[in-house]
N, C-alpha and C positions, 0 to 999 in steps of 0.2 A: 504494500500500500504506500501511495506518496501524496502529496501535493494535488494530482490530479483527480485522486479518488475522494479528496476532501472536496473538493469542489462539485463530483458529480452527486455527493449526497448533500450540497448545499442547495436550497430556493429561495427566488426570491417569495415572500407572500407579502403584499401588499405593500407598506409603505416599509414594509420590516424585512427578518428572515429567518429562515427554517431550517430544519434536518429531518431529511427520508429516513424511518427505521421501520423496517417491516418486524411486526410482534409474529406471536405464537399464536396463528393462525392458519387456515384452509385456505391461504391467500384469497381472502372475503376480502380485505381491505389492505392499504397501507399506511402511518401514522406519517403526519408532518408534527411536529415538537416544533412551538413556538412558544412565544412571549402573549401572555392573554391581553395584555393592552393592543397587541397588533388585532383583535377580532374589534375594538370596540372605537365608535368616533370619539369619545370623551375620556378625560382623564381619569374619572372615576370610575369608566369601566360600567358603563351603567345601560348605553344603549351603540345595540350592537351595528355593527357595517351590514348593509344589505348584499353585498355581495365584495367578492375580495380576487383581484389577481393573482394566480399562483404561476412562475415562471420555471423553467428546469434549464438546467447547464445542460443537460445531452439533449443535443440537435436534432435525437429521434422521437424524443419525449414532447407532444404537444403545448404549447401555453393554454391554461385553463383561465381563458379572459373574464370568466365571473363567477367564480364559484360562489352560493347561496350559503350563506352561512346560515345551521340550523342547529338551534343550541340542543344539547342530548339528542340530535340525529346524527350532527358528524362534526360537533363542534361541544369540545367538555373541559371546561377549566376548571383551574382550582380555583377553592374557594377563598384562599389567602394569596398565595401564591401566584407571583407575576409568570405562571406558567399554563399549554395548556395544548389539550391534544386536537390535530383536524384529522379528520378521516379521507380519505381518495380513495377511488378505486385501486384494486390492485395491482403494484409495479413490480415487473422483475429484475431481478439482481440487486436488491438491496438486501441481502442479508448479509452482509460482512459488518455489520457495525452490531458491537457489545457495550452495554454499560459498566463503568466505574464509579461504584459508589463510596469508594475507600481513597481518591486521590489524596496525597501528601505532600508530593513534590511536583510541580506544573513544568518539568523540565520536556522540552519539546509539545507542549498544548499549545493551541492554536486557539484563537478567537477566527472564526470562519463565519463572512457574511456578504452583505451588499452595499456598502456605504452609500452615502445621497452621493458625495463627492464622485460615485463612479457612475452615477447615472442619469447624469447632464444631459448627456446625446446619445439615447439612446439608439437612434438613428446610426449613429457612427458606430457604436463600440457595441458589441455582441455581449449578452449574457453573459457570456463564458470571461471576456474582459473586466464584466462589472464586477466580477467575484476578486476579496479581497483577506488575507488574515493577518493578525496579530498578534507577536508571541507575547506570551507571559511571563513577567521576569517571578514573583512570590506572592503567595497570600497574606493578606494583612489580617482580617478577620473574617468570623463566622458568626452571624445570629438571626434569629426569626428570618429562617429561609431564603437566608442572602447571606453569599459569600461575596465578600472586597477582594480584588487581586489588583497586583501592579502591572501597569502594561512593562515589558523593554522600552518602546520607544515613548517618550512623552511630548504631547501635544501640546501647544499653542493654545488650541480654543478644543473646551470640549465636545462643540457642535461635531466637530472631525467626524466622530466616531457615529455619527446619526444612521442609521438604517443597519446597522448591525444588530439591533434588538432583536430577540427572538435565533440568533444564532447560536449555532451549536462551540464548544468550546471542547475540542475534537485532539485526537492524538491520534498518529501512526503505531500501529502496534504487528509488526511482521505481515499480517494476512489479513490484520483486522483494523475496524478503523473504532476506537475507544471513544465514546462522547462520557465528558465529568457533568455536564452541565448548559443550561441555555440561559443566553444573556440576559437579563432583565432589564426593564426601567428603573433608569437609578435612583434610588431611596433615601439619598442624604441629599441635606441643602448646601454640603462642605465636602463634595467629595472634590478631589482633588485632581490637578490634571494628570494622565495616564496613568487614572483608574478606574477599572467597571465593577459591577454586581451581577453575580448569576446566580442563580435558581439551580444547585445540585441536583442532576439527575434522578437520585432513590425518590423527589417527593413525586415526581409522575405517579409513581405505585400508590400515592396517597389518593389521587383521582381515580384510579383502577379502584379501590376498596368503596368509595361510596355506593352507597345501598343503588342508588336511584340511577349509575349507571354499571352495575357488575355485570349486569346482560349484553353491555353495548361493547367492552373495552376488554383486551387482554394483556398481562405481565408483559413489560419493555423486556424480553425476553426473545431469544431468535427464534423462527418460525419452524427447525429439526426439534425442537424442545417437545413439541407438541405430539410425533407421535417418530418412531424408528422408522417408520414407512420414507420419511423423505433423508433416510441415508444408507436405506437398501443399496442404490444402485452404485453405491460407492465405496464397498467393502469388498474383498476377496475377488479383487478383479482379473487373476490368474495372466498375466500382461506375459509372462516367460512361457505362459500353456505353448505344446506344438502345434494343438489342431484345434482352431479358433470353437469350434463347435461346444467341446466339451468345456471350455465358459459359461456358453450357455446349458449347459446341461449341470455343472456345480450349482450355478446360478438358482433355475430351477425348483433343485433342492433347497437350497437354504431357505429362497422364498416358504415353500413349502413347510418347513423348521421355524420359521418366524409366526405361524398360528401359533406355535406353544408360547408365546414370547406376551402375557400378561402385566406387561410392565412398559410404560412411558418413560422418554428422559425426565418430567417433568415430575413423576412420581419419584423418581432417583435423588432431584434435584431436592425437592423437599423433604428427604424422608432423616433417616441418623445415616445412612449410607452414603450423603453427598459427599463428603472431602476422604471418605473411604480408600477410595486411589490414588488421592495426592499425595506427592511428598511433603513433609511440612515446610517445605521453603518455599515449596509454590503458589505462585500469587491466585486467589480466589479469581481469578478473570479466567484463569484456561478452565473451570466447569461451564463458563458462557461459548466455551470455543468449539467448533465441529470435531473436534481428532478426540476427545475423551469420551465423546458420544459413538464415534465408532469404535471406539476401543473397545464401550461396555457393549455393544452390539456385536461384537466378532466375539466378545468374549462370554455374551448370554448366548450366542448362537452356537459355541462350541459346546456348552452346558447342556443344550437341546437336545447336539447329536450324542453325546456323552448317558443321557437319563430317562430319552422318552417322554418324559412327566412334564405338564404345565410350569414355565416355569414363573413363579409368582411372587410379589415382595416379601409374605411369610415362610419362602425357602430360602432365602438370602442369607439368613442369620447362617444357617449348617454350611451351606454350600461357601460362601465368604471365608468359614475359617479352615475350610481342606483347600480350597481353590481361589484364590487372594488373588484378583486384577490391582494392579498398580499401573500410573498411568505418567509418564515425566516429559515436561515441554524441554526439557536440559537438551542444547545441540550436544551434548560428551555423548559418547560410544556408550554400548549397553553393558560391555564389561566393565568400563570404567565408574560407571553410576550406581555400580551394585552396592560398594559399601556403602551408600546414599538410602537405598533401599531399604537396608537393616537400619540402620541409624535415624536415619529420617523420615519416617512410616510409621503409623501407629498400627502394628500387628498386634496388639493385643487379639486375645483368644484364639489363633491362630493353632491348629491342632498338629499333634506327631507328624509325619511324613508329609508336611502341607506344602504344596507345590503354590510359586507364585509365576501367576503368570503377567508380563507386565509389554506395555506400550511405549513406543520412545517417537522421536520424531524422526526419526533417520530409522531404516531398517539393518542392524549386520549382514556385510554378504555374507560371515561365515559365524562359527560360533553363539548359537544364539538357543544353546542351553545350557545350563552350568549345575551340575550336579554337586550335591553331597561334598564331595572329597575334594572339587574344586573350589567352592566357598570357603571351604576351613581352608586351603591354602591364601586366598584372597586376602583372608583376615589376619593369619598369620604374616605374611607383607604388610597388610593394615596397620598391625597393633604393636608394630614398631613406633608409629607415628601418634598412634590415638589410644587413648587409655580407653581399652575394654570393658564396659560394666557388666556386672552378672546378667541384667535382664536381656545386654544384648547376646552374652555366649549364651543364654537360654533358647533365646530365640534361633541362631544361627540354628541349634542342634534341632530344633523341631523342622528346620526346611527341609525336603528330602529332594527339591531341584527347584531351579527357576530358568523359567523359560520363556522365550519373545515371543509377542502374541503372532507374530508373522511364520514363524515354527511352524505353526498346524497348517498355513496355506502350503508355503514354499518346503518342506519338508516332511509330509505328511499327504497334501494331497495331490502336490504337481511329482513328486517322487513317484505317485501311484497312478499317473494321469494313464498309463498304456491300458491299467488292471482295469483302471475306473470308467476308462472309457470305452470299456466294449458296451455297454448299457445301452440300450436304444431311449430315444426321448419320452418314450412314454414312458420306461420302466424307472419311472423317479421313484417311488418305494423301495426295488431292488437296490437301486445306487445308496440311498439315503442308510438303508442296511447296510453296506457295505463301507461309507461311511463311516458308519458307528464303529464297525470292527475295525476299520483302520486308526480314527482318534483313537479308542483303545488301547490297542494292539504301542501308536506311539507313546501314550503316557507310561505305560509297564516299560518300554524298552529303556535300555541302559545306554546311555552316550558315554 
């Protein structure tokens, strides 16, 4: 993500501006996050605009020259809060943006918007022109739903910064694009030059909970949250298979494996199993990221072919402490993170012979199971450096292997692809049996 991708989730709306974020949804709708004074002609917020310009940086994206603002049909502010959600029809490709509710340090945030300054002549300068950002050098303060920050650069006159309200206050984050916050109308009669106020992100969820619209509005939450179904098609894609076919014949099967799969991300997110697979260094933002939702999904789906049985949020407790997913955004190698694992994991209850099987963001080409007698070597190298406590030589001795979740494709079943694929398309049951005896047959075997 860079520069350009903050701009295509920037809009203009009316005299102000916004940020596209698609919720956890059936793509019914899309959210624009604004500033609530941009819906209303007066300062008090009291009587609404009849209708409001909504403009898009991408040049495939229509301008919506009047959109009808319709309070709890597709327009729901807060009640206090200079914040407030519009509804649109649904757009594709905005789900890379996550929220941060935990910002501390505003090092590379952006203040991302449309200043009046950029929109003189509109005639001359493109949309894509009139978008503008502003870095943040620190926070000064935080209270009744307004944080103070300092711009970097400071202004002359504060009018400068006029048509930025309602803009998102946006970071680059690898893949993803992070919003902390949208701009607000400013609240002091002293505020200073090269500084604004925004409305933190977490209190949109304070508009999601009122009674009067729970039916209308869903969690600032990405839209894979809502069911496994939208990251089906992006697990165990067998890329090194020889004969394109038998993709679609794995494929298939798992689909078929995914009826036993009684569980949402969204149920995961909420439940004592959310930070289950993190390590404890990692930042609370990679449960909002796609790669820890397919991790638990390659890794409920391996459970399926493994047990037959429904698999349900009241089997998680047993099955968690023999078969432990761990899940690490760390770019280091998967050998190199192990002792990360032990040490930085909460395995508590974790039972005798309990194998963990864990995700990385990089796949090992080689090595990518480590047994019994090669962890106690690991640690003996370790515990040169690190004082060993009992509870972790406790723990080491209950593992009995850990393995990359990538194992069971690339080693397990593209190993077997010649066996696997004598199956004819129909005979998906047959495979799915076969299958099972193969995970099997790998978890018993000895590396």
């Amino acid at each position: 993500m860079d520069l350009e991708d903050l701009k295509q989730y920037s809009v203009i709306f009316g005299r102000g501006s916004g940020v596209l974020f698609q919720p956890m949804n059936n793509r019914e709708y899309t959210y624009i996050l604004t500033a609530k004074h941009n819906l209303y002609t007066d300062k008090e917020c009291t009587v609404l605009h009849g209708t409001i310009p909504i403009e898009f940086t991408n040049p495939a994206l229509q301008k919506i020259e009047s959109f009808e603002i319709k309070l709890g049909e597709n327009c729901f502010p807060h009640i206090k809060a200079d914040i407030a959600f519009v509804l649109i029809n649904y757009m594709e490709g905005f789900d890379k943006i996550i929220i941060d509710c935990n910002c501390k340090e505003f090092a590379n945030v952006l203040l991302c918007g449309f200043p009046d300054d950029n929109r003189k002549n509109p005639e001359k300068i493109t949309i894509r022109e009139q978008f503008s950002n502003l870095e943040i050098n620190r926070e000064i303060n935080s209270e009744n739903y307004h944080t103070r920050v300092e711009l970097k650069r400071q202004y002359d006159d504060q009018p400068r910064i006029v048509g930025y309200s309602g803009g998102g206050l946006l970071r680059t984050d690898d893949d993803y694009i992070s919003i902390i916050g949208i701009q607000s109308e400013v609240t002091s009669t002293v505020l200073s030059n090269g500084q604004i106020e925004f409305v933190p992100i977490k209190y949109f969820n304070e508009i999601v909970d009122y009674n009067e619209y729970k039916n209308s509005l869903t969690p600032l939450l990405p839209p894979y949250m809502a069911s496994f179904e939208f990251l089906k098609n992006e697990i165990f894609n067998l890329e090194e298979a020889i004969v394109p076919q038998f993709r679609s014949k794995i494929k298939n099967a798992y689909h078929s494996k995914m009826r036993l799969i009684e569980i949402s991300p969204y149920d995961l997110y909420n439940s004592k199993y959310k930070k289950y697979p993190l390590l404890n260094n990692e930042s609370d933002a990679s449960l909002l990221k796609k790669e820890i939702w397919k991790a638990w999904l390659e890794y409920l789906l391996i459970l399926s072919f493994i047990s037959d049985n429904q698999i349900t949020m009241e089997q998680l407790d047993s099955v968690l402490n023999e078969k432990r997913l761990i899940h690490s955004e760390s770019n280091d190698s998967f050998i190199d993170i192990i002792p990360d694992l032990i040490l930085k994991t909460d395995l508590l209850g974790i039972k005798n012979n309990s194998v963990l099987i864990v995700s990385t963001k990089s796949c090992p080409k080689t090595k990518r199971r480590v047994n019994a007698g090669m962890l106690s070597s690991i640690f003996e190298v370790r515990s040169q450096n690190t004082e060993m406590t009992i509870d972790n030589a406790s723990t080491i001795k209950r593992i009995k292997e850990i393995i990359h979740i990538k194992a069971f494709q690339l080693d397990c079943i593209l190993e077997n692809e010649t066996a696997l694929n004598r199956y004819g398309v129909t005979e998906i049951e047959e495979l799915i049996a076969d299958l099972k005896n193969k995970f099997h047959e790998f978890l018993e075997s000895k590396n």
